[in-house]
N, CA and C atoms as an extended XYZ file, in Angstrom:
207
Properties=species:S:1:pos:R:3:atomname:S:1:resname:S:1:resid:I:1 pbc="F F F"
N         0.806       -1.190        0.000 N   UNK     1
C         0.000        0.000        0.000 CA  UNK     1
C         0.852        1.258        0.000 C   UNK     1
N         2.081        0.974        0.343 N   UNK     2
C         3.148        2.548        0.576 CA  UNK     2
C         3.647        2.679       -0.477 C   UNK     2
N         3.967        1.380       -1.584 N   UNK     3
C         4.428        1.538       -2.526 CA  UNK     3
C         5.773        0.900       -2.093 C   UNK     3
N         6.591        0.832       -0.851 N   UNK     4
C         7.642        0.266       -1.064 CA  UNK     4
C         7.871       -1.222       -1.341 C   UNK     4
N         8.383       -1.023       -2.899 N   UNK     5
C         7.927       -2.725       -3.459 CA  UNK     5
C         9.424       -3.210       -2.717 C   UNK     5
N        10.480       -2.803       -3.143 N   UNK     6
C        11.687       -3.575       -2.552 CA  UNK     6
C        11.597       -3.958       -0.941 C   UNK     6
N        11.089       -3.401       -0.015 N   UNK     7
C        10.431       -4.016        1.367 CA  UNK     7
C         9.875       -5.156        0.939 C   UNK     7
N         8.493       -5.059        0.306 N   UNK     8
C         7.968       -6.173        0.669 CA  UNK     8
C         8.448       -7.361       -0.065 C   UNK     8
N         9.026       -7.361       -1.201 N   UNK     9
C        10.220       -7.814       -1.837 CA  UNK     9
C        11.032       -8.888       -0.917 C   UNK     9
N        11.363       -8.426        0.041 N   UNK    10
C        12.486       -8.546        1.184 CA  UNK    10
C        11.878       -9.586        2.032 C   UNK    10
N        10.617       -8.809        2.661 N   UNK    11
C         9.738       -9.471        3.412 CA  UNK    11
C         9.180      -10.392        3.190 C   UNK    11
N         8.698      -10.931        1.966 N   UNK    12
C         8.609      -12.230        1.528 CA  UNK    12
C         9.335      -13.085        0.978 C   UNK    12
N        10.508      -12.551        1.307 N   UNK    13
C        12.088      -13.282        0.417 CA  UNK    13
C        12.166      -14.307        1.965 C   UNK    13
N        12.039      -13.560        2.103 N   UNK    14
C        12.130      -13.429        4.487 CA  UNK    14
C        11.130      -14.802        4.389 C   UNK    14
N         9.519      -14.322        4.458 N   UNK    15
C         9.081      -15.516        4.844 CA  UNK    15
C         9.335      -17.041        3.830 C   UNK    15
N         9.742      -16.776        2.710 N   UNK    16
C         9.888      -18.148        2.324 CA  UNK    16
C        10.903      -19.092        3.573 C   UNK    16
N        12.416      -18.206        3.296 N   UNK    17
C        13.430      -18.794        3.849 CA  UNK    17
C        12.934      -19.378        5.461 C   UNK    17
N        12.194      -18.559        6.210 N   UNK    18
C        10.980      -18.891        7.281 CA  UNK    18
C        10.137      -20.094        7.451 C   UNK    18
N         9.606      -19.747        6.218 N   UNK    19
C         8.543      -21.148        6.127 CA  UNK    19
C         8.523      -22.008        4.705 C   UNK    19
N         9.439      -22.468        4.363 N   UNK    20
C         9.369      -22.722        2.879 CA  UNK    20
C         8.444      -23.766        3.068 C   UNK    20
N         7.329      -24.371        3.447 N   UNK    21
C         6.707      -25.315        3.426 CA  UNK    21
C         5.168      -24.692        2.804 C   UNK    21
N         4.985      -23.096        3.065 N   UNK    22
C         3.870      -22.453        2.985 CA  UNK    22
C         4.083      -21.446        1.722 C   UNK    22
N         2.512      -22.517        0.876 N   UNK    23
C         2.924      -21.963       -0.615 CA  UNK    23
C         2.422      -20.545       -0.780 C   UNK    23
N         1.910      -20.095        0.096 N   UNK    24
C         1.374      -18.011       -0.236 CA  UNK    24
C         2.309      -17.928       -0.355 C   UNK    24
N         2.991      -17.769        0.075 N   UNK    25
C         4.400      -17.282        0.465 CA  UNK    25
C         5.292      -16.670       -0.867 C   UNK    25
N         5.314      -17.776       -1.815 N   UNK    26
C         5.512      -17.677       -3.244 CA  UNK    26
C         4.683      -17.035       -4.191 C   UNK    26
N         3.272      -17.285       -3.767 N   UNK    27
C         2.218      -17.093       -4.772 CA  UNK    27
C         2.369      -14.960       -4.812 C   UNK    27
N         2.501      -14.883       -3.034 N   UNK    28
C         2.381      -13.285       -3.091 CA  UNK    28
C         3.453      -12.836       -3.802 C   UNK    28
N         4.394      -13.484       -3.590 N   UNK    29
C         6.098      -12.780       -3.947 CA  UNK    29
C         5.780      -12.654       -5.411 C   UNK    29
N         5.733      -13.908       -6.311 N   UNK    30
C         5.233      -14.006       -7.890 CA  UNK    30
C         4.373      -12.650       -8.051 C   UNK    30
N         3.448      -12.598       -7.228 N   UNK    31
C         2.581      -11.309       -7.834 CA  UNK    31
C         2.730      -10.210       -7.728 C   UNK    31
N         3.484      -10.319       -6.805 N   UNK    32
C         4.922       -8.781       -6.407 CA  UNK    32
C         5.534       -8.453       -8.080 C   UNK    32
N         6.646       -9.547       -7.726 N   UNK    33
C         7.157       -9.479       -8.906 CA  UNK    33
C         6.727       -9.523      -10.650 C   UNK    33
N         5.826       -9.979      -10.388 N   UNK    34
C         5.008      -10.119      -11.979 CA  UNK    34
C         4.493       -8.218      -12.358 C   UNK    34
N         4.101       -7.972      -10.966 N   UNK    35
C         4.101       -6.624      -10.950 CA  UNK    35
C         4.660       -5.203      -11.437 C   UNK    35
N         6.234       -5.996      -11.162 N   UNK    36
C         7.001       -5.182      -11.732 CA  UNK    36
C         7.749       -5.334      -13.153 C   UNK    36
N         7.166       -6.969      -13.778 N   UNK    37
C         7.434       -6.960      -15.289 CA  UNK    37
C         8.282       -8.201      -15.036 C   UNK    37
N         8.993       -8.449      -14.023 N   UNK    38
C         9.786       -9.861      -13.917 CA  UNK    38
C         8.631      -10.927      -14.071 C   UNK    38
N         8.705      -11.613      -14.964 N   UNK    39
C         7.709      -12.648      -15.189 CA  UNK    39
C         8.460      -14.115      -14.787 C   UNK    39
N         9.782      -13.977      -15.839 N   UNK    40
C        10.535      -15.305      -15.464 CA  UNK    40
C        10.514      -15.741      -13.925 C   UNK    40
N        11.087      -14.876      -13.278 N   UNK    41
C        10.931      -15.520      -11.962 CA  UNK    41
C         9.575      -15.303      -10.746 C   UNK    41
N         8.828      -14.576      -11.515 N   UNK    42
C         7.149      -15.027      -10.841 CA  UNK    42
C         6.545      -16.484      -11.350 C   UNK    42
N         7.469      -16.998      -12.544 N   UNK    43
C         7.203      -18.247      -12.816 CA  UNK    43
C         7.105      -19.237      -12.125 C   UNK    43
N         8.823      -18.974      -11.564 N   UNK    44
C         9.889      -20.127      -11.276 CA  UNK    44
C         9.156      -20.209       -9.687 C   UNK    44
N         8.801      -19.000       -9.150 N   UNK    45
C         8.284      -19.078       -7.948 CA  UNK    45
C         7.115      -19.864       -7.645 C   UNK    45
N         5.985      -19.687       -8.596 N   UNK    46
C         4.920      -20.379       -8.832 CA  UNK    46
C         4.809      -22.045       -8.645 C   UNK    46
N         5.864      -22.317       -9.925 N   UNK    47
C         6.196      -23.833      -10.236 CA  UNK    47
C         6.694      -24.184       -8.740 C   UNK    47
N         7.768      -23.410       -7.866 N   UNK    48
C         7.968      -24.075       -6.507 CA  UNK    48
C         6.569      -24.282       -5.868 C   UNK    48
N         6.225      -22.847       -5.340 N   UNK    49
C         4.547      -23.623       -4.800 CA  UNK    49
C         3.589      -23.968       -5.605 C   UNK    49
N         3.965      -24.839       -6.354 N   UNK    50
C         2.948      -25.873       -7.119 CA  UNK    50
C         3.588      -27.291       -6.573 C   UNK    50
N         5.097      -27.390       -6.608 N   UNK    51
C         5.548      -28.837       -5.461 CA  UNK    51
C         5.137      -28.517       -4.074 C   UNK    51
N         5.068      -27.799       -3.737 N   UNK    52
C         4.480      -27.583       -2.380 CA  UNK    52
C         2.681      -27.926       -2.428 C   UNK    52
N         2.007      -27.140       -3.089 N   UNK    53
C         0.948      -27.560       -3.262 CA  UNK    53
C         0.180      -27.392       -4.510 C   UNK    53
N         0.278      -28.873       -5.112 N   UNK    54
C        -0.314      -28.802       -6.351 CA  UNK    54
C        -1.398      -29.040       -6.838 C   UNK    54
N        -2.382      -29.260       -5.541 N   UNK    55
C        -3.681      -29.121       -5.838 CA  UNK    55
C        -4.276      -27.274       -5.873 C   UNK    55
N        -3.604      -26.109       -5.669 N   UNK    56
C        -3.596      -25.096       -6.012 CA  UNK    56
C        -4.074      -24.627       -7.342 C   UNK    56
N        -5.374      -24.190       -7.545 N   UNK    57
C        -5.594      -24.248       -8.379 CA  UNK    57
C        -5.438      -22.795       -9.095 C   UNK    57
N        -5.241      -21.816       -7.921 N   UNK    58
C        -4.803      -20.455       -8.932 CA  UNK    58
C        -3.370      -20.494       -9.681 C   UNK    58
N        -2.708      -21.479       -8.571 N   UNK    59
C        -1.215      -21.322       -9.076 CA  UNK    59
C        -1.186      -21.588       -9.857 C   UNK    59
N        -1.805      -22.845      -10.894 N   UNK    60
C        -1.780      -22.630      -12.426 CA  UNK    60
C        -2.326      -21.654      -13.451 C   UNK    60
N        -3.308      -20.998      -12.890 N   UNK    61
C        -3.828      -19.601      -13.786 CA  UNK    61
C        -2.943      -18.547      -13.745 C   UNK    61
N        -2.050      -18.360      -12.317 N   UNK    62
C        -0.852      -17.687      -12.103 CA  UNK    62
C         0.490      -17.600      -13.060 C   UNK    62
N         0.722      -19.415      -13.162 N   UNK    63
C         1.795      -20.013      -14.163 CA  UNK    63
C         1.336      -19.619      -15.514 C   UNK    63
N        -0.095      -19.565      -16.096 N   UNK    64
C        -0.455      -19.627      -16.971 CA  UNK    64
C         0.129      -17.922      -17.940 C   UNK    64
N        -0.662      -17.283      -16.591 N   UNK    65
C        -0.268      -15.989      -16.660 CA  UNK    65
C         0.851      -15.107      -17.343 C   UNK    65
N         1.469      -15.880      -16.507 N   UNK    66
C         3.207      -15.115      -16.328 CA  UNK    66
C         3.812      -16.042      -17.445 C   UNK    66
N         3.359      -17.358      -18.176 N   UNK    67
C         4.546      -17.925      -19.050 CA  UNK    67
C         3.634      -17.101      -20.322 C   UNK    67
N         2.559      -16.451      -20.478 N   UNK    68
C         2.049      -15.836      -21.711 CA  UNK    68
C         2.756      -14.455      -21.676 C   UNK    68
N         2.907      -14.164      -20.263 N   UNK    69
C         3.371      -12.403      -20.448 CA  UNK    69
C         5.202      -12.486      -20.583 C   UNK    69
């Protein structure tokens, strides 16, 4: 909401290394970053929480997303 993207950037760089078991975690960061035009690695993030949880069903509309843009 402040706009500081590199914080929250950080902050969810933070909670992966935290909780890498918990796939938001990725899904928010991806949409961070997809945000700012990095697609490749809102991908790569995605595809991780999709092994984490791949009954997720946005994470493929997410993947879908970001491998078209």
């Amino acid at each position: 909401m402040t706009g500081e993207l590199a914080k929250a950037t950080q902050t969810y760089q933070e909670l992966i290394e935290s909780y890498p078991r918990e796939m938001e975690a990725y899904a928010f960061l991806a949409n961070l970053l997809s945000s700012q035009g990095d697609y490749e690695r809102a991908a790569n993030l995605v595809r991780q929480g999709l092994r984490i949880s791949p009954d997720a069903v946005y994470l493929y509309e997410q993947l879908a997303d970001f491998s078209i843009a």
